[in-house]
mmCIF file of the N, C-alpha and C atoms, coordinates in Angstrom:
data_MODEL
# 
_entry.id   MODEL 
# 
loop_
_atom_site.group_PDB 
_atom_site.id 
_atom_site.type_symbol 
_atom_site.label_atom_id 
_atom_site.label_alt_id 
_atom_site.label_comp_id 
_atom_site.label_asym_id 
_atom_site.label_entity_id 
_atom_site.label_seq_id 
_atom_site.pdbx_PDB_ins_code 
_atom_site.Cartn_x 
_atom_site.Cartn_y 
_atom_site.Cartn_z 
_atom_site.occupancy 
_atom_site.B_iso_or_equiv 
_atom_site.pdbx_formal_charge 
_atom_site.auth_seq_id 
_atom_site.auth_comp_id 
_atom_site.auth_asym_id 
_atom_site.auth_atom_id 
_atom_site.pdbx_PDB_model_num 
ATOM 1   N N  . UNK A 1 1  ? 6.379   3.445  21.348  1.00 0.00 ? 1  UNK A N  1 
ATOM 2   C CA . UNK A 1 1  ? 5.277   3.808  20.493  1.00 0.00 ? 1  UNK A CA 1 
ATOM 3   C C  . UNK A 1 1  ? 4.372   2.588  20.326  1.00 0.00 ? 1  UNK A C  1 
ATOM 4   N N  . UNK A 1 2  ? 3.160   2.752  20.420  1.00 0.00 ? 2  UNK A N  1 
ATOM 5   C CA . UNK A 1 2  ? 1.996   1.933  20.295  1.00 0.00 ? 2  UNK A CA 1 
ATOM 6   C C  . UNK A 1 2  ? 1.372   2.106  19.766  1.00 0.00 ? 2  UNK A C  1 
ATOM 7   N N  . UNK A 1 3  ? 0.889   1.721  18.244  1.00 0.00 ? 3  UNK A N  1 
ATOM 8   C CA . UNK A 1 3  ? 0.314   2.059  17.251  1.00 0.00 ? 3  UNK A CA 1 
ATOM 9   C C  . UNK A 1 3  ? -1.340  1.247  17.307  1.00 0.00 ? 3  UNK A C  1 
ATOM 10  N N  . UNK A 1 4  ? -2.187  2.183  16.998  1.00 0.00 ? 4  UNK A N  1 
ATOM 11  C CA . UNK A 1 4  ? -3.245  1.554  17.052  1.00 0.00 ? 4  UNK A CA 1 
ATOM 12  C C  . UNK A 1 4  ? -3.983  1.029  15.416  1.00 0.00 ? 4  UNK A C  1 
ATOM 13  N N  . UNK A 1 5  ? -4.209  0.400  15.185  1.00 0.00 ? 5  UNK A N  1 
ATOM 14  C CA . UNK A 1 5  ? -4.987  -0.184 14.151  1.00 0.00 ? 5  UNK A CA 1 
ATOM 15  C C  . UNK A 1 5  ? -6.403  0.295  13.766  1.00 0.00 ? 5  UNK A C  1 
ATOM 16  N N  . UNK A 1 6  ? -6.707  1.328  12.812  1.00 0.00 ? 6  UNK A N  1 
ATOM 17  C CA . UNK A 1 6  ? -7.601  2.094  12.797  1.00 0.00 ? 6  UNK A CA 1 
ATOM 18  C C  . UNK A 1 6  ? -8.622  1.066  11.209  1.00 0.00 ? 6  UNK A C  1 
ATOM 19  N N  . UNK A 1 7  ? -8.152  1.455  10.411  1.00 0.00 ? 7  UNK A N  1 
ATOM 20  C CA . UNK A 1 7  ? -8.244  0.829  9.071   1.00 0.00 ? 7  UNK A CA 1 
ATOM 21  C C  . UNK A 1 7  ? -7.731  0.768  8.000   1.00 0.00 ? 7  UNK A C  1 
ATOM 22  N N  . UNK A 1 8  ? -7.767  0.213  6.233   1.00 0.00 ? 8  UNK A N  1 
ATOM 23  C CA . UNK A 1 8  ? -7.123  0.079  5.509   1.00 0.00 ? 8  UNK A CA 1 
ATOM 24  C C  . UNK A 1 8  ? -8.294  0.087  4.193   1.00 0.00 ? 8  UNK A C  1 
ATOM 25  N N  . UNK A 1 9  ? -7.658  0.297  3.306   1.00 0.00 ? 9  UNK A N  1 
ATOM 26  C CA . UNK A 1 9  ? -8.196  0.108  2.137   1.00 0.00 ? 9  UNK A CA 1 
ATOM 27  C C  . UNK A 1 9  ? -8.482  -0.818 1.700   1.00 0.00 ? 9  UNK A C  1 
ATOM 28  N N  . UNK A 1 10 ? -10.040 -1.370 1.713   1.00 0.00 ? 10 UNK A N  1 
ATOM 29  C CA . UNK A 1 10 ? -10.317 -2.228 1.041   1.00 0.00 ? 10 UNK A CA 1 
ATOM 30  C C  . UNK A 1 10 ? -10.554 -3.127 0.379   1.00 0.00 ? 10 UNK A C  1 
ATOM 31  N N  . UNK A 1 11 ? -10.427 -2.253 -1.027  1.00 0.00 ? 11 UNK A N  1 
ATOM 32  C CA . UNK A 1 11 ? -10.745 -2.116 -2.344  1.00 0.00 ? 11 UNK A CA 1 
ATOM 33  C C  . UNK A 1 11 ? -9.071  -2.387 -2.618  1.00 0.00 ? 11 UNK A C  1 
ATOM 34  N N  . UNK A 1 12 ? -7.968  -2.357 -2.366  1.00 0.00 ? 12 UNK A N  1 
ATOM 35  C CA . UNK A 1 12 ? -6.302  -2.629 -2.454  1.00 0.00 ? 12 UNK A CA 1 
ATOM 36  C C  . UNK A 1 12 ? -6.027  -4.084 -2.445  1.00 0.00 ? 12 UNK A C  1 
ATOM 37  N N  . UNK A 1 13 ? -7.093  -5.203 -1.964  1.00 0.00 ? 13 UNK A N  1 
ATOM 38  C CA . UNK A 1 13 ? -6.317  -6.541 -2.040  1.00 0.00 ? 13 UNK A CA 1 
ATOM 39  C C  . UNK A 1 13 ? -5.375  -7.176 -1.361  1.00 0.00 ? 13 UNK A C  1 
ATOM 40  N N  . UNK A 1 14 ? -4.697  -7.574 -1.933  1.00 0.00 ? 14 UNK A N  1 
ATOM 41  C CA . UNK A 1 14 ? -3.319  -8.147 -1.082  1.00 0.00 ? 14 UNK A CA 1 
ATOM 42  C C  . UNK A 1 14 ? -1.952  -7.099 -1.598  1.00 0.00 ? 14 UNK A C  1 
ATOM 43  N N  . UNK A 1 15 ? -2.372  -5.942 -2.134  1.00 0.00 ? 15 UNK A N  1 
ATOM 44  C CA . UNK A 1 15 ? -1.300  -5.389 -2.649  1.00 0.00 ? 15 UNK A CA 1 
ATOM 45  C C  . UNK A 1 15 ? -0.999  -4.225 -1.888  1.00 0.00 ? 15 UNK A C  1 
ATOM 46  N N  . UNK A 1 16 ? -1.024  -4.278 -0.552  1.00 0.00 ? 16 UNK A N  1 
ATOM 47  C CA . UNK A 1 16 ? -0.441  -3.039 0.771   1.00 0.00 ? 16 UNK A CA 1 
ATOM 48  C C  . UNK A 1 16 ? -1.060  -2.309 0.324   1.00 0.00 ? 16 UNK A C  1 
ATOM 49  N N  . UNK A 1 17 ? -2.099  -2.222 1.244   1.00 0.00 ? 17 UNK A N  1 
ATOM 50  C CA . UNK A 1 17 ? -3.422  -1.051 1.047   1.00 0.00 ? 17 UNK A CA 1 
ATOM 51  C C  . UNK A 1 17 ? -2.945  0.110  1.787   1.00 0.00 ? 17 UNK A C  1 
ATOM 52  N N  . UNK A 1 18 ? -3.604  1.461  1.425   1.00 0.00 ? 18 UNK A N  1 
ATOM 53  C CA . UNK A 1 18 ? -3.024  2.724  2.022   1.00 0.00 ? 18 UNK A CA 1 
ATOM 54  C C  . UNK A 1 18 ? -3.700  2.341  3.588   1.00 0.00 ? 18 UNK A C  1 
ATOM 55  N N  . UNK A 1 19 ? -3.400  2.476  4.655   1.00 0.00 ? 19 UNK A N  1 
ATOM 56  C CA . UNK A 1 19 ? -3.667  2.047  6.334   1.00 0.00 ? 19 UNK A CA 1 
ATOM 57  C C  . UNK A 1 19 ? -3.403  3.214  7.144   1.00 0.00 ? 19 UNK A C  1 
ATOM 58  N N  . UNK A 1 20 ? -4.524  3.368  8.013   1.00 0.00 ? 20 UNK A N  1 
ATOM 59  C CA . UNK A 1 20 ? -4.733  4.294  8.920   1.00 0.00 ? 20 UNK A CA 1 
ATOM 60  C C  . UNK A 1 20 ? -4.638  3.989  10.653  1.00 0.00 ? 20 UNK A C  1 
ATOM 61  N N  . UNK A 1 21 ? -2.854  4.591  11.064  1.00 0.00 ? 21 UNK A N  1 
ATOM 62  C CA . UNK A 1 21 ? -2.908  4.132  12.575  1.00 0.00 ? 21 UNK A CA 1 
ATOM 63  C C  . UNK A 1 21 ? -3.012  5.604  13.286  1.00 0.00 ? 21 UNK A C  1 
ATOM 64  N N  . UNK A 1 22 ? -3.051  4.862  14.606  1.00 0.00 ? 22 UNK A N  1 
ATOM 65  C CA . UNK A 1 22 ? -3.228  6.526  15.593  1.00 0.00 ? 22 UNK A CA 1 
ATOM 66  C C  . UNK A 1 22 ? -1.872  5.813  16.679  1.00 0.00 ? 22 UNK A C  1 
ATOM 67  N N  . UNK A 1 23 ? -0.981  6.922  16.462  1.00 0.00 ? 23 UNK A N  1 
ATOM 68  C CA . UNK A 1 23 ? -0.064  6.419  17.776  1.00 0.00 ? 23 UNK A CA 1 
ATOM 69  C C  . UNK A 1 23 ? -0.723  6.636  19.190  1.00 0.00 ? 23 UNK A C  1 
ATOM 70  N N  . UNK A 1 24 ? -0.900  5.938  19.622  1.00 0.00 ? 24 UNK A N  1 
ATOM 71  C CA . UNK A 1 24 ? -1.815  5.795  21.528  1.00 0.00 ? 24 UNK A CA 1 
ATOM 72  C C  . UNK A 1 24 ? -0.688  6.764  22.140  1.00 0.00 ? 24 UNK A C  1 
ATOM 73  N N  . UNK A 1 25 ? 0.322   6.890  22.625  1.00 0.00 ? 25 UNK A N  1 
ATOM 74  C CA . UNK A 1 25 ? 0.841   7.532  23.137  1.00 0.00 ? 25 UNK A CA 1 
ATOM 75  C C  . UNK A 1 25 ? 0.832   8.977  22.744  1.00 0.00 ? 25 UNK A C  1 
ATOM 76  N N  . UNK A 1 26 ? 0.875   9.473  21.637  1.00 0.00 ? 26 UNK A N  1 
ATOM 77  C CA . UNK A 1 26 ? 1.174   11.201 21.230  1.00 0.00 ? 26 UNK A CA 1 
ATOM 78  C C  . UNK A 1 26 ? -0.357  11.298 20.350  1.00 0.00 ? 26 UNK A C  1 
ATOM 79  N N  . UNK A 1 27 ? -0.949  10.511 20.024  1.00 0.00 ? 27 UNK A N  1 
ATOM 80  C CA . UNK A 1 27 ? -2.494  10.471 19.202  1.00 0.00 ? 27 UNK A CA 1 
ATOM 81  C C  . UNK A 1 27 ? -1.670  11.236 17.859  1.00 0.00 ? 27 UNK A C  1 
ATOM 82  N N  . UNK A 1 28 ? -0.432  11.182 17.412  1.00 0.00 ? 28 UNK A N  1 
ATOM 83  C CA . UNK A 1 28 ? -0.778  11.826 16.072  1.00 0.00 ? 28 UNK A CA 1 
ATOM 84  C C  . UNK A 1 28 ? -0.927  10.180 14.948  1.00 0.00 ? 28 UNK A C  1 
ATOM 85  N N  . UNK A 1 29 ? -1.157  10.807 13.711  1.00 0.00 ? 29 UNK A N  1 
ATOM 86  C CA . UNK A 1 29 ? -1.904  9.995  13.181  1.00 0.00 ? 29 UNK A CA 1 
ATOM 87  C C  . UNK A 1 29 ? -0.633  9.557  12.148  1.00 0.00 ? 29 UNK A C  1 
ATOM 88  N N  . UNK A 1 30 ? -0.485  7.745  11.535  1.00 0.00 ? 30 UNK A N  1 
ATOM 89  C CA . UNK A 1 30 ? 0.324   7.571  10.979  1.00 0.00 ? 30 UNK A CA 1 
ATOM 90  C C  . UNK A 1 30 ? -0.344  6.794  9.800   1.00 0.00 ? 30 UNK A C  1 
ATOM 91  N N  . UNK A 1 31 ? -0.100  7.402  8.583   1.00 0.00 ? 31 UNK A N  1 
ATOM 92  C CA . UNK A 1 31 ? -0.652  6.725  7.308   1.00 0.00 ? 31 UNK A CA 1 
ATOM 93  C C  . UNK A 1 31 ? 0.325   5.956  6.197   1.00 0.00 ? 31 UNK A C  1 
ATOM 94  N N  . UNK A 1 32 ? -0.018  5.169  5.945   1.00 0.00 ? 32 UNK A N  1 
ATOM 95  C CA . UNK A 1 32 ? 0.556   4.634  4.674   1.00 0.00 ? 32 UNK A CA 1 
ATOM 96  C C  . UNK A 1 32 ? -0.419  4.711  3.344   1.00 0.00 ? 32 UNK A C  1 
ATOM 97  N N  . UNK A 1 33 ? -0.107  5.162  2.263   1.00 0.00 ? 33 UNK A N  1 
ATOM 98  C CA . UNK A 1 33 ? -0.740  5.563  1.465   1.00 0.00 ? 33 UNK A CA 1 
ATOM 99  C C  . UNK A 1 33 ? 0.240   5.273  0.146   1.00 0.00 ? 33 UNK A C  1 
ATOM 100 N N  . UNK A 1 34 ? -0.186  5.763  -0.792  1.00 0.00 ? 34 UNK A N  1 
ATOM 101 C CA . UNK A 1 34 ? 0.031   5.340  -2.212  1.00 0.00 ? 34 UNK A CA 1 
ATOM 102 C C  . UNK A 1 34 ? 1.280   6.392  -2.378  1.00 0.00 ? 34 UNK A C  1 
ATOM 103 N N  . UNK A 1 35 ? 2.320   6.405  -3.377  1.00 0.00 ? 35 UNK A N  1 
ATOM 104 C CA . UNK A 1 35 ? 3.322   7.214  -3.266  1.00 0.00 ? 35 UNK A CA 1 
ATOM 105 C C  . UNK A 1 35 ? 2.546   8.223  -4.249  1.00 0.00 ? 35 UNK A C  1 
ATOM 106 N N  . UNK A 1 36 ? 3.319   9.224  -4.841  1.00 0.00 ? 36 UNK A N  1 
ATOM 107 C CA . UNK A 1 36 ? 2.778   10.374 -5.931  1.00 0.00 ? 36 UNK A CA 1 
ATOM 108 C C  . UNK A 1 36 ? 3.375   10.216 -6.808  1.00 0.00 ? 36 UNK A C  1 
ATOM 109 N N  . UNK A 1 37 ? 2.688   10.642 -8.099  1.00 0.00 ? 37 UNK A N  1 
ATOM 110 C CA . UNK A 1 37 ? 3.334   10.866 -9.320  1.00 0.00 ? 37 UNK A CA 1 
ATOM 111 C C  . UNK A 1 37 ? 3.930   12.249 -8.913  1.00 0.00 ? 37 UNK A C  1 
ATOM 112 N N  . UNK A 1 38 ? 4.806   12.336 -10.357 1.00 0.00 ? 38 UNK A N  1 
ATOM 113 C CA . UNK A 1 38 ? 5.436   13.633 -11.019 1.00 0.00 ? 38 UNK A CA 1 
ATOM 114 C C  . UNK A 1 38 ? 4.769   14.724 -10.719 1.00 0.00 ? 38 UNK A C  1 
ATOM 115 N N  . UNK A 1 39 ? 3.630   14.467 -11.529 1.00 0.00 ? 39 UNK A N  1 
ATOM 116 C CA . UNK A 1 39 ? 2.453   15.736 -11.742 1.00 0.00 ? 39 UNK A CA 1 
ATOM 117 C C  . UNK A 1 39 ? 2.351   16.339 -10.348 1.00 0.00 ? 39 UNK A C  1 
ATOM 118 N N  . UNK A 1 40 ? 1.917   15.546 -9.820  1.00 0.00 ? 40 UNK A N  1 
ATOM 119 C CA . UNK A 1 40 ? 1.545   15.614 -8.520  1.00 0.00 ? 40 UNK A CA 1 
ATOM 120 C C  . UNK A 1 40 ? 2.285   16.884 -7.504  1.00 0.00 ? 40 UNK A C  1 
ATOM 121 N N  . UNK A 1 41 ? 3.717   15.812 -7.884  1.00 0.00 ? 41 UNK A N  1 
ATOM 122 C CA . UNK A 1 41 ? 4.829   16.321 -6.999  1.00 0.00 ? 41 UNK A CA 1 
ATOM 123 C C  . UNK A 1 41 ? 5.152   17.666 -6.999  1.00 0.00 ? 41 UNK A C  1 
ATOM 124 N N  . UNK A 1 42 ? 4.889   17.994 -8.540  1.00 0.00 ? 42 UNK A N  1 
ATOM 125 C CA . UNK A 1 42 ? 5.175   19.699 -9.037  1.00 0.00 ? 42 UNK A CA 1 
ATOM 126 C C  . UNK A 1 42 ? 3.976   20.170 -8.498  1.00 0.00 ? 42 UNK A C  1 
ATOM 127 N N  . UNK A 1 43 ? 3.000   20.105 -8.313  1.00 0.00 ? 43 UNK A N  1 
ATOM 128 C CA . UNK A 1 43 ? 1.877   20.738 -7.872  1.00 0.00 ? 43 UNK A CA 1 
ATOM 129 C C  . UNK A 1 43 ? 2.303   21.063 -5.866  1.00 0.00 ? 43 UNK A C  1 
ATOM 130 N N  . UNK A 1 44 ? 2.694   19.716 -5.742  1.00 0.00 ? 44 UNK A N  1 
ATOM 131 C CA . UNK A 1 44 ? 2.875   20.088 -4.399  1.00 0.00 ? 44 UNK A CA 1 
ATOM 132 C C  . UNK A 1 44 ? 4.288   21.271 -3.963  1.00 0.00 ? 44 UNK A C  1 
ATOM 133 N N  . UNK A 1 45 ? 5.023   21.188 -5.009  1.00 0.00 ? 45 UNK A N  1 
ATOM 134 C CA . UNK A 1 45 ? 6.539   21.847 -5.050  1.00 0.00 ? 45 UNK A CA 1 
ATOM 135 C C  . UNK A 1 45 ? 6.567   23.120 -5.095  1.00 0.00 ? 45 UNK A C  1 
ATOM 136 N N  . UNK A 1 46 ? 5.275   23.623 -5.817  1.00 0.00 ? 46 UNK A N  1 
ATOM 137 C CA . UNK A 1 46 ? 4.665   24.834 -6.404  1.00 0.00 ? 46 UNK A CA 1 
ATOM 138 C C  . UNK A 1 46 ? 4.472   25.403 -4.377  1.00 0.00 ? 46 UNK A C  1 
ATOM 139 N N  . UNK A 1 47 ? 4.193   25.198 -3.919  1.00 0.00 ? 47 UNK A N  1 
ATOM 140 C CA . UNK A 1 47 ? 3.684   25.603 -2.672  1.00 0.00 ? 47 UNK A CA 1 
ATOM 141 C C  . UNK A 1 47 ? 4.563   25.624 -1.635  1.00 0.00 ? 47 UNK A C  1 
ATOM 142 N N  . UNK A 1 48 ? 5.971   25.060 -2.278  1.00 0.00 ? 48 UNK A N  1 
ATOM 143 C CA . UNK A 1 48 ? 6.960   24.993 -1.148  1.00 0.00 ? 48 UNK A CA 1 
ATOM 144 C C  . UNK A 1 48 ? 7.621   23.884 -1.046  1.00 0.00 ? 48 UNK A C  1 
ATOM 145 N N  . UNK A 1 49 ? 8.554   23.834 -0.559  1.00 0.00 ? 49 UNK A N  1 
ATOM 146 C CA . UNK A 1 49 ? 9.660   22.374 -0.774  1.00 0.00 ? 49 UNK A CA 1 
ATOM 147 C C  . UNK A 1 49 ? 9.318   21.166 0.363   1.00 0.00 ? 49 UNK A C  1 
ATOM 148 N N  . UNK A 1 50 ? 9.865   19.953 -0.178  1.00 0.00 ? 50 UNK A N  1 
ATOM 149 C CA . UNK A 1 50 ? 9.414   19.077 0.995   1.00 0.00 ? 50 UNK A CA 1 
ATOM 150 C C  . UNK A 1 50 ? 10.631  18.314 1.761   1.00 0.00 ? 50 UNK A C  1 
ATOM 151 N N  . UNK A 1 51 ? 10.669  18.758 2.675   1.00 0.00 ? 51 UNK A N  1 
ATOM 152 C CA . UNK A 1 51 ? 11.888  18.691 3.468   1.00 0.00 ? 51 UNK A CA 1 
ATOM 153 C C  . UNK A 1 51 ? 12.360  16.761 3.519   1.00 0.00 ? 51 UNK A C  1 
ATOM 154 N N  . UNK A 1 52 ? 13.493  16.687 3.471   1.00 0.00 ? 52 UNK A N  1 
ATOM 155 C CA . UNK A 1 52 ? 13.967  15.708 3.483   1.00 0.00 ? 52 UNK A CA 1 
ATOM 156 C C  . UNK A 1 52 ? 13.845  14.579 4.181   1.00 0.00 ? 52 UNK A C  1 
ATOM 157 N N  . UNK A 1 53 ? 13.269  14.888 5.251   1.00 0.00 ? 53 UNK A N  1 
ATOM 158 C CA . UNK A 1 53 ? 12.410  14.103 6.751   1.00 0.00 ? 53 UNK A CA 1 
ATOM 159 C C  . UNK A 1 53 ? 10.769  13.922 6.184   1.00 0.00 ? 53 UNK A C  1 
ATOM 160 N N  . UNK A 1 54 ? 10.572  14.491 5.064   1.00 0.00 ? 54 UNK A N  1 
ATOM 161 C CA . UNK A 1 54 ? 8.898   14.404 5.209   1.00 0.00 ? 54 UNK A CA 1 
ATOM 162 C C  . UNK A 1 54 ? 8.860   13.509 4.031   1.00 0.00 ? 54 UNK A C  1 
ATOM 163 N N  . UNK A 1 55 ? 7.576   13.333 3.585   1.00 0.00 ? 55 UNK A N  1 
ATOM 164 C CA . UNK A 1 55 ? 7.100   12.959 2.332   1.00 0.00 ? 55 UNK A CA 1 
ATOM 165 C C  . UNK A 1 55 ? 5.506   13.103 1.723   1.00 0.00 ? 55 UNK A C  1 
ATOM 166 N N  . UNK A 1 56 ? 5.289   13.484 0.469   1.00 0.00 ? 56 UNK A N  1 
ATOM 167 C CA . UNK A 1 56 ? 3.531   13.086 0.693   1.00 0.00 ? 56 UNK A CA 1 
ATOM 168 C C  . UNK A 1 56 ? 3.260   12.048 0.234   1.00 0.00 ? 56 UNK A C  1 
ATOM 169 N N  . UNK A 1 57 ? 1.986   11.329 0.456   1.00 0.00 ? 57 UNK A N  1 
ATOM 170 C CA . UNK A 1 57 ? 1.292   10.100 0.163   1.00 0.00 ? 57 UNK A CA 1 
ATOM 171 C C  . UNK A 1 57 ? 0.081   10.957 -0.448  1.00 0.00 ? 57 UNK A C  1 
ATOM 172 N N  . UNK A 1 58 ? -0.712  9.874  -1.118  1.00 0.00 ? 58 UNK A N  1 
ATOM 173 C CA . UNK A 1 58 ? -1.941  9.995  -1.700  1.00 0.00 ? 58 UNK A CA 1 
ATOM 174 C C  . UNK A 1 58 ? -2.754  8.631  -1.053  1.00 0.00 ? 58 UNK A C  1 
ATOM 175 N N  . UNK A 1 59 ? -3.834  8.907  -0.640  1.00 0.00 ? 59 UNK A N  1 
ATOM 176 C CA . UNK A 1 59 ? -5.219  8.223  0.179   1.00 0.00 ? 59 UNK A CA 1 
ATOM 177 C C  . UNK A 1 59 ? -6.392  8.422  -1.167  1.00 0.00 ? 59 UNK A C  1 
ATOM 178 N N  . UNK A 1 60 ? -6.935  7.390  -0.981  1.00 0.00 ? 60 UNK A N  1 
ATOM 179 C CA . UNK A 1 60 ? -8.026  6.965  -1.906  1.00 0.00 ? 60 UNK A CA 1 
ATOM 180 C C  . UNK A 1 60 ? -9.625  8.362  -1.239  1.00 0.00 ? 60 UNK A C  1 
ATOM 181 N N  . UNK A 1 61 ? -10.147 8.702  -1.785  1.00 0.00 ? 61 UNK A N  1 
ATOM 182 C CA . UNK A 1 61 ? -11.191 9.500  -1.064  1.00 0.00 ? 61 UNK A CA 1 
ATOM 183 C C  . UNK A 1 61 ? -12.160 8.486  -0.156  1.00 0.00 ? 61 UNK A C  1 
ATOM 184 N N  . UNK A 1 62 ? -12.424 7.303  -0.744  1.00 0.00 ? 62 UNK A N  1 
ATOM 185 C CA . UNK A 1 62 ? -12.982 6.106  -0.225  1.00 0.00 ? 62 UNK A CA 1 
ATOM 186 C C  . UNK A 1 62 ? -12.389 6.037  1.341   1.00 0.00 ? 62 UNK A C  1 
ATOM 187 N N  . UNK A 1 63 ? -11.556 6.409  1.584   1.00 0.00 ? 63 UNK A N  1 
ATOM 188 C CA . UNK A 1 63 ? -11.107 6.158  3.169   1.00 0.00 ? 63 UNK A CA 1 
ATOM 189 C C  . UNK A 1 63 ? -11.669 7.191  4.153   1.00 0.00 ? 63 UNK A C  1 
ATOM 190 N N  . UNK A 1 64 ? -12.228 8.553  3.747   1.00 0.00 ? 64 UNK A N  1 
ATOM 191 C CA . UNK A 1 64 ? -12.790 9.672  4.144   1.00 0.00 ? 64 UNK A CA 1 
ATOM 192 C C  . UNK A 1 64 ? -13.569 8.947  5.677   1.00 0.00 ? 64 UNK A C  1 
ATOM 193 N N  . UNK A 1 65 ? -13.972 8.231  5.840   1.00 0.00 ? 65 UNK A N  1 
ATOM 194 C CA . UNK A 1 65 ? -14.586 7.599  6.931   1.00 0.00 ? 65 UNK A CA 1 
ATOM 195 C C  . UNK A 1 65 ? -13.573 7.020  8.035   1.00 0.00 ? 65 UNK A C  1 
ATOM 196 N N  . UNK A 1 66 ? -12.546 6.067  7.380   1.00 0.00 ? 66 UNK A N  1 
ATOM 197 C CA . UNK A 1 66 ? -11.566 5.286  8.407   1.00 0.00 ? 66 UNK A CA 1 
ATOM 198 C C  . UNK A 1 66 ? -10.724 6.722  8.651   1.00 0.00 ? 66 UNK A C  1 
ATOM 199 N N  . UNK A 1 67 ? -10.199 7.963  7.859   1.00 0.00 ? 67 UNK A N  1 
ATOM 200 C CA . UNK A 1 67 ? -9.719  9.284  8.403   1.00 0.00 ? 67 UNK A CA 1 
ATOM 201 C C  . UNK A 1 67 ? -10.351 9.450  9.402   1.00 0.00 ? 67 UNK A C  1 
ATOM 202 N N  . UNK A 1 68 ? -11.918 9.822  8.972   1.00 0.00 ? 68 UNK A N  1 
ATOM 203 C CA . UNK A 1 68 ? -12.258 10.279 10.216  1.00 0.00 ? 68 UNK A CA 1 
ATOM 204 C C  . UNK A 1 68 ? -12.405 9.930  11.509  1.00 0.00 ? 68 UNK A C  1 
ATOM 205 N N  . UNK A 1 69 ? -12.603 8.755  11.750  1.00 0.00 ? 69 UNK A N  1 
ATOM 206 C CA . UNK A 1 69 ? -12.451 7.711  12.948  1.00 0.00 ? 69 UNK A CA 1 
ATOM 207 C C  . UNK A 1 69 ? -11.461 7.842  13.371  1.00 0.00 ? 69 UNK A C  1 
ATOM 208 N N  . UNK A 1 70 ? -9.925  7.953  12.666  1.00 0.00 ? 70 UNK A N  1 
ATOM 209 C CA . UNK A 1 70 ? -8.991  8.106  13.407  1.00 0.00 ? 70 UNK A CA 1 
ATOM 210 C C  . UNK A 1 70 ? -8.543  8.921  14.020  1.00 0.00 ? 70 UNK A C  1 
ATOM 211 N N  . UNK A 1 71 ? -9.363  10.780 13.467  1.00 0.00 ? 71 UNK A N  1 
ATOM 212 C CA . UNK A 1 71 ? -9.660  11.336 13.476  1.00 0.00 ? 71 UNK A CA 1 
ATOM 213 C C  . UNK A 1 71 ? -10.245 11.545 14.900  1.00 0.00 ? 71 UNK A C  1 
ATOM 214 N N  . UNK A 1 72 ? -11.276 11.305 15.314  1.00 0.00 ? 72 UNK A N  1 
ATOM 215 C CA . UNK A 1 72 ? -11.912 11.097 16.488  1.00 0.00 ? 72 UNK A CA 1 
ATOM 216 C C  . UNK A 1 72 ? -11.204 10.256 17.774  1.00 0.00 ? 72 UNK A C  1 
ATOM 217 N N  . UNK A 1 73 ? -10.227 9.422  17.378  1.00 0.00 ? 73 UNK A N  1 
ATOM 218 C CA . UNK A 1 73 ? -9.217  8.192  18.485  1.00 0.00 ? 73 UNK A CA 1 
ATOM 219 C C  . UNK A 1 73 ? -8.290  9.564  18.614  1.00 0.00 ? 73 UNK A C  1 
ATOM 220 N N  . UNK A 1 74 ? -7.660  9.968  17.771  1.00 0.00 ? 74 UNK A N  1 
ATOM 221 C CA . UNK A 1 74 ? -6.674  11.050 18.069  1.00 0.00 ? 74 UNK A CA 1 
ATOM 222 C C  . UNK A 1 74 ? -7.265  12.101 18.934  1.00 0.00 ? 74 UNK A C  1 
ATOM 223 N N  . UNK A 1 75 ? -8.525  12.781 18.576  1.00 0.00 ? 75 UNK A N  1 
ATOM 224 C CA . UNK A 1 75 ? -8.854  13.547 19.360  1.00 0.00 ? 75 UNK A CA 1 
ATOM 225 C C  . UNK A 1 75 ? -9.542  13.371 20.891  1.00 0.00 ? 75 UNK A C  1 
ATOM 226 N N  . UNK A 1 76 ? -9.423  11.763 20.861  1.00 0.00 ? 76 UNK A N  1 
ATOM 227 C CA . UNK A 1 76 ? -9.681  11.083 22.290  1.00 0.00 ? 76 UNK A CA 1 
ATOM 228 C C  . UNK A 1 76 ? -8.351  11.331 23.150  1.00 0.00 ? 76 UNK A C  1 
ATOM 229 N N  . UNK A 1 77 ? -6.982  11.380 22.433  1.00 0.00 ? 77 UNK A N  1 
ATOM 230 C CA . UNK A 1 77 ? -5.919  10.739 23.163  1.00 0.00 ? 77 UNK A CA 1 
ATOM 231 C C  . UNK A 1 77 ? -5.355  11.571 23.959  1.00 0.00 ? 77 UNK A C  1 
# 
């Protein structure tokens, strides 16, 4: 796996910004993002369970641009 370096948050500092890669080999897209609250979690739970292999993250809306770029590398690959 060869991860490509798409972008990162900002506005995050030195405190592990949510980051946007595109794996080069399969183009799917790999994010690091902010974990979820509670609230959150029940909202997402409400819709169905989250399997033990998965997880959700939360992305700043501010990244809507570095998504989409990666967005576009993925749909290159």
């Amino acid at each position: 796996m060869q991860l490509r370096f798409i972008g990162k948050d900002d506005k995050s500092g030195d405190h592990g910004s949510p980051t946007i890669f595109v794996d080069e080999q399969t183009s799917d897209l790999i994010i690091q993002g902010w974990k979820i609250d509670s609230e959150t979690e029940a909202q997402v739970l409400a819709a169905g369970p989250i399997p033990d292999h998965e997880t959700v993250i939360r992305i700043p809306a501010r990244m809507a641009k570095v998504l989409k770029e990666a967005l576009n590398v993925s749909e290159l690959g």
